[in-house]
N, C-alpha and C positions, 0 to 999 in steps of 0.2 A: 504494500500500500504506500503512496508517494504523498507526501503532505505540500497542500498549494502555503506559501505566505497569505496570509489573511491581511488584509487594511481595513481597517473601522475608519469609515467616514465621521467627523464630527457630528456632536448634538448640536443642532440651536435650535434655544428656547427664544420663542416670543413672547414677551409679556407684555400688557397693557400697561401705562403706569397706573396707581394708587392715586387717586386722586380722592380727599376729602378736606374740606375747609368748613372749620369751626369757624361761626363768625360771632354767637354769643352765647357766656356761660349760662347757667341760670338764673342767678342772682344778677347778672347784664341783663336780661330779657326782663327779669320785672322789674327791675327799674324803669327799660326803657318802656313797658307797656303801663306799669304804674308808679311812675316818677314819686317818689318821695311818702309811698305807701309801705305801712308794715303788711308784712305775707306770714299766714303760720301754713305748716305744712297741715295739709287734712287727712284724715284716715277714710281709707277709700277702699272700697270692693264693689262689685258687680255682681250679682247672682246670677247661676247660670243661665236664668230665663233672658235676665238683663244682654248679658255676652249675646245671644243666639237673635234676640230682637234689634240689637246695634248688628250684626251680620246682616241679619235681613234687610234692615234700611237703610244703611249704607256700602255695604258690598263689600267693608273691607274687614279681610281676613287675620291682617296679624291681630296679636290681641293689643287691646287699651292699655295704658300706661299707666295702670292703678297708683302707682306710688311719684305720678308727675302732677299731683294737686292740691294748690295753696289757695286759701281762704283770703281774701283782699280785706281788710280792717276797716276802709272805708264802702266795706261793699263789692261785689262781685266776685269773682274765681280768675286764676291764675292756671292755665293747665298745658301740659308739656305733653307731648304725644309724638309716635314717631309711623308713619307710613314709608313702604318703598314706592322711589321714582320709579325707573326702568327696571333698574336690575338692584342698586343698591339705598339703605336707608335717609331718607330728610327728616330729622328731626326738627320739630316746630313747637313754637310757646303761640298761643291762643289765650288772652286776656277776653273775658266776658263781663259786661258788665250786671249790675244786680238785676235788671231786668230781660236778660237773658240774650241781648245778644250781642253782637262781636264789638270790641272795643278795639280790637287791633289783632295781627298776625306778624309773627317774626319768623324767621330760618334760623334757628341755630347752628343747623348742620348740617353738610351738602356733601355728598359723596359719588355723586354720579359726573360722568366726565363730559358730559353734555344735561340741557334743560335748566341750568343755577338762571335763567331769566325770572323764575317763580319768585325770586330776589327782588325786583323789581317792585318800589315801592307802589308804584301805580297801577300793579296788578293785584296787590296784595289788598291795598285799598277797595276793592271791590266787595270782600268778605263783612268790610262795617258795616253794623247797621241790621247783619246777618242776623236771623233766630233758629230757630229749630220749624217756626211755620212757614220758615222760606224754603226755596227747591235748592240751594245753593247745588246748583249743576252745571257742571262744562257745559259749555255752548247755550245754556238756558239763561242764566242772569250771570252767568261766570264766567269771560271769555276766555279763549282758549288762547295759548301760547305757541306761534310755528317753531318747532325745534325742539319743545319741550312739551306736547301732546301726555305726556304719562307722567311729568311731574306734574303740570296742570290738572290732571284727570284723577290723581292719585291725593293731590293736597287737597285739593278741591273735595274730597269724600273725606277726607280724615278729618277736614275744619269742619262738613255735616255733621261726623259721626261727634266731634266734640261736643257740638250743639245739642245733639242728641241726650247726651252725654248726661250733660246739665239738665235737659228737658226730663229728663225718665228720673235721673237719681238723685241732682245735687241740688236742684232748687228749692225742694222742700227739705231738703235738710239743712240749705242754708239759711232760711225763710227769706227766697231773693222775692222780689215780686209787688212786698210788703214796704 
Protein backbone atom coordinates (compact mmCIF):
# COMPACT_ATOMS: atom_id res chain seq x y z
CA UNK A 1 0.00 0.00 0.00
CA UNK A 2 1.73 3.45 -1.15
CA UNK A 3 0.69 6.48 1.05
CA UNK A 4 -0.27 9.84 -1.16
CA UNK A 5 1.16 13.20 1.09
CA UNK A 6 -2.08 14.77 2.37
CA UNK A 7 -2.53 18.86 2.33
CA UNK A 8 -5.24 20.24 4.56
CA UNK A 9 -6.45 23.29 2.92
CA UNK A 10 -7.05 26.14 5.41
CA UNK A 11 -10.25 26.93 7.63
CA UNK A 12 -11.95 30.30 7.32
CA UNK A 13 -14.32 31.33 9.43
CA UNK A 14 -16.64 34.13 8.64
CA UNK A 15 -18.15 35.94 11.37
CA UNK A 16 -20.46 38.74 11.57
CA UNK A 17 -19.35 41.26 13.80
CA UNK A 18 -21.12 41.64 17.50
CA UNK A 19 -22.79 44.44 17.22
CA UNK A 20 -24.71 45.86 20.58
CA UNK A 21 -24.89 49.54 21.93
CA UNK A 22 -26.14 50.23 25.28
CA UNK A 23 -27.34 53.63 25.06
CA UNK A 24 -29.13 53.94 28.73
CA UNK A 25 -28.78 52.27 32.19
CA UNK A 26 -31.71 52.02 34.01
CA UNK A 27 -31.57 54.47 36.46
CA UNK A 28 -30.40 56.88 32.96
CA UNK A 29 -33.87 55.89 31.45
CA UNK A 30 -35.84 57.09 34.47
CA UNK A 31 -34.53 59.90 34.93
CA UNK A 32 -34.69 60.62 31.49
CA UNK A 33 -38.41 59.43 31.38
CA UNK A 34 -39.19 60.89 34.95
CA UNK A 35 -36.71 63.75 35.48
CA UNK A 36 -36.20 64.22 39.18
CA UNK A 37 -38.83 61.53 40.39
CA UNK A 38 -38.32 58.94 43.08
CA UNK A 39 -38.92 55.18 41.44
CA UNK A 40 -39.27 52.17 44.01
CA UNK A 41 -38.92 48.83 42.56
CA UNK A 42 -42.48 46.89 42.44
CA UNK A 43 -43.09 43.30 43.14
CA UNK A 44 -44.54 41.89 40.11
CA UNK A 45 -45.89 38.43 38.69
CA UNK A 46 -48.21 37.58 36.16
CA UNK A 47 -50.42 34.53 36.52
CA UNK A 48 -50.45 32.10 34.17
CA UNK A 49 -53.82 33.15 32.63
CA UNK A 50 -52.38 36.69 32.73
CA UNK A 51 -48.99 35.34 30.41
CA UNK A 52 -51.28 33.34 27.91
CA UNK A 53 -53.83 36.44 27.44
CA UNK A 54 -50.69 39.09 26.99
CA UNK A 55 -49.65 36.02 24.19
CA UNK A 56 -52.96 36.26 22.66
CA UNK A 57 -53.14 40.17 22.30
CA UNK A 58 -50.07 40.88 21.41
CA UNK A 59 -48.39 38.12 19.64
CA UNK A 60 -45.20 38.36 21.59
CA UNK A 61 -43.80 35.31 22.69
CA UNK A 62 -40.68 35.89 24.88
CA UNK A 63 -41.87 36.31 28.21
CA UNK A 64 -42.42 39.99 30.35
CA UNK A 65 -39.91 41.38 32.31
CA UNK A 66 -41.47 40.77 35.62
CA UNK A 67 -38.72 42.10 37.77
CA UNK A 68 -38.26 45.45 35.16
CA UNK A 69 -41.16 47.46 37.31
CA UNK A 70 -40.93 50.65 39.29
CA UNK A 71 -43.67 52.47 40.88
CA UNK A 72 -43.24 56.51 39.92
CA UNK A 73 -43.97 58.42 43.56
CA UNK A 74 -45.48 61.05 41.62
CA UNK A 75 -47.78 58.65 39.94
CA UNK A 76 -47.55 56.22 37.09
CA UNK A 77 -45.01 53.18 36.35
CA UNK A 78 -41.80 52.92 35.08
CA UNK A 79 -41.31 49.50 33.01
CA UNK A 80 -38.21 47.99 31.31
CA UNK A 81 -39.14 45.00 28.87
CA UNK A 82 -37.15 43.59 26.20
CA UNK A 83 -38.60 42.15 22.73
CA UNK A 84 -36.35 40.64 19.75
CA UNK A 85 -35.72 42.96 16.59
CA UNK A 86 -34.63 40.40 13.67
CA UNK A 87 -32.62 38.19 15.04
CA UNK A 88 -31.21 39.60 18.40
CA UNK A 89 -32.75 41.53 21.77
CA UNK A 90 -33.92 45.68 22.08
CA UNK A 91 -34.30 46.40 25.25
CA UNK A 92 -36.73 49.25 26.02
CA UNK A 93 -37.93 51.49 29.31
CA UNK A 94 -41.71 52.47 28.77
CA UNK A 95 -42.79 55.30 31.38
CA UNK A 96 -46.80 55.21 31.80
CA UNK A 97 -48.37 57.64 33.01
CA UNK A 98 -51.08 57.23 36.16
CA UNK A 99 -53.74 57.35 33.66
CA UNK A 100 -52.54 54.73 31.62
CA UNK A 101 -50.98 55.66 28.86
CA UNK A 102 -47.52 56.38 27.24
CA UNK A 103 -45.59 59.13 28.61
CA UNK A 104 -42.51 58.20 26.67
CA UNK A 105 -40.30 55.22 25.00
CA UNK A 106 -36.60 54.92 25.35
CA UNK A 107 -33.98 52.16 23.80
CA UNK A 108 -31.80 51.02 26.11
CA UNK A 109 -30.21 48.46 24.05
CA UNK A 110 -29.77 47.64 20.50
CA UNK A 111 -28.08 44.78 19.36
CA UNK A 112 -29.00 44.05 15.83
CA UNK A 113 -26.73 45.33 13.17
CA UNK A 114 -29.27 46.86 11.02
CA UNK A 115 -33.04 48.61 12.01
CA UNK A 116 -31.34 51.04 15.50
CA UNK A 117 -33.79 53.87 13.32
CA UNK A 118 -36.45 52.79 16.14
CA UNK A 119 -33.98 55.37 17.90
CA UNK A 120 -35.35 57.96 16.38
CA UNK A 121 -36.98 60.38 18.60
CA UNK A 122 -39.65 61.20 16.08
CA UNK A 123 -40.62 57.63 15.78
CA UNK A 124 -40.72 56.86 19.03
CA UNK A 125 -42.95 59.80 19.73
CA UNK A 126 -45.69 58.34 18.01
CA UNK A 127 -46.33 55.72 21.13
CA UNK A 128 -47.42 59.08 23.53
CA UNK A 129 -50.55 59.53 24.29
CA UNK A 130 -50.68 55.52 23.69
CA UNK A 131 -53.30 53.37 26.04
CA UNK A 132 -54.17 49.89 26.08
CA UNK A 133 -57.68 51.19 24.07
CA UNK A 134 -55.44 52.14 21.30
CA UNK A 135 -54.60 49.58 18.38
CA UNK A 136 -50.88 50.69 18.67
CA UNK A 137 -50.07 48.80 15.31
CA UNK A 138 -47.40 48.97 12.50
CA UNK A 139 -48.89 50.48 9.63
CA UNK A 140 -52.21 51.34 11.77
CA UNK A 141 -51.44 54.51 13.95
CA UNK A 142 -47.73 53.29 14.01
CA UNK A 143 -45.66 53.92 11.10
CA UNK A 144 -43.45 51.60 9.82
CA UNK A 145 -39.68 52.19 9.50
CA UNK A 146 -37.93 51.14 5.70
CA UNK A 147 -34.95 49.11 6.88
CA UNK A 148 -36.10 48.30 10.16
CA UNK A 149 -39.60 46.56 9.29
CA UNK A 150 -39.13 43.83 12.41
CA UNK A 151 -37.68 46.27 14.98
CA UNK A 152 -40.67 48.50 14.15
CA UNK A 153 -43.09 45.48 14.18
CA UNK A 154 -41.54 43.85 17.11
CA UNK A 155 -41.25 47.21 19.41
CA UNK A 156 -44.25 48.22 18.38
CA UNK A 157 -46.07 44.83 20.01
CA UNK A 158 -43.93 44.97 23.01
CA UNK A 159 -44.98 48.83 23.82
CA UNK A 160 -48.95 47.15 23.29
CA UNK A 161 -48.11 44.32 25.25
CA UNK A 162 -46.71 46.95 28.04
CA UNK A 163 -49.85 48.78 27.82
CA UNK A 164 -51.57 45.66 28.23
CA UNK A 165 -49.53 45.09 30.87
CA UNK A 166 -50.75 47.86 33.08
CA UNK A 167 -54.30 47.49 31.70
CA UNK A 168 -54.92 43.77 33.07
CA UNK A 169 -52.52 43.87 36.24
CA UNK A 170 -50.81 47.04 37.44
CA UNK A 171 -53.50 49.76 37.46
CA UNK A 172 -55.55 48.50 40.18
CA UNK A 173 -52.91 47.66 42.19
CA UNK A 174 -51.52 50.88 41.74
CA UNK A 175 -54.88 52.70 42.18
CA UNK A 176 -53.79 54.75 38.73
CA UNK A 177 -56.98 56.17 37.26
CA UNK A 178 -57.87 57.62 40.77
Amino acid sequence: MRWEPFIAAPLVVITAPAWASVYLSVEQAQQVIFPGETLRKLPFSLTPAQRDALREHTGVHEPFNEDGVWQVAGGGVFIVDRVVGKHEQITYAVGINRDGTVKQVEIMEYRETYGSEVRNPAWRKQFVGKSAASPVRLNQDIANISGATLSSKHLTDGVRRVLAVFDMALKEQLGAGR
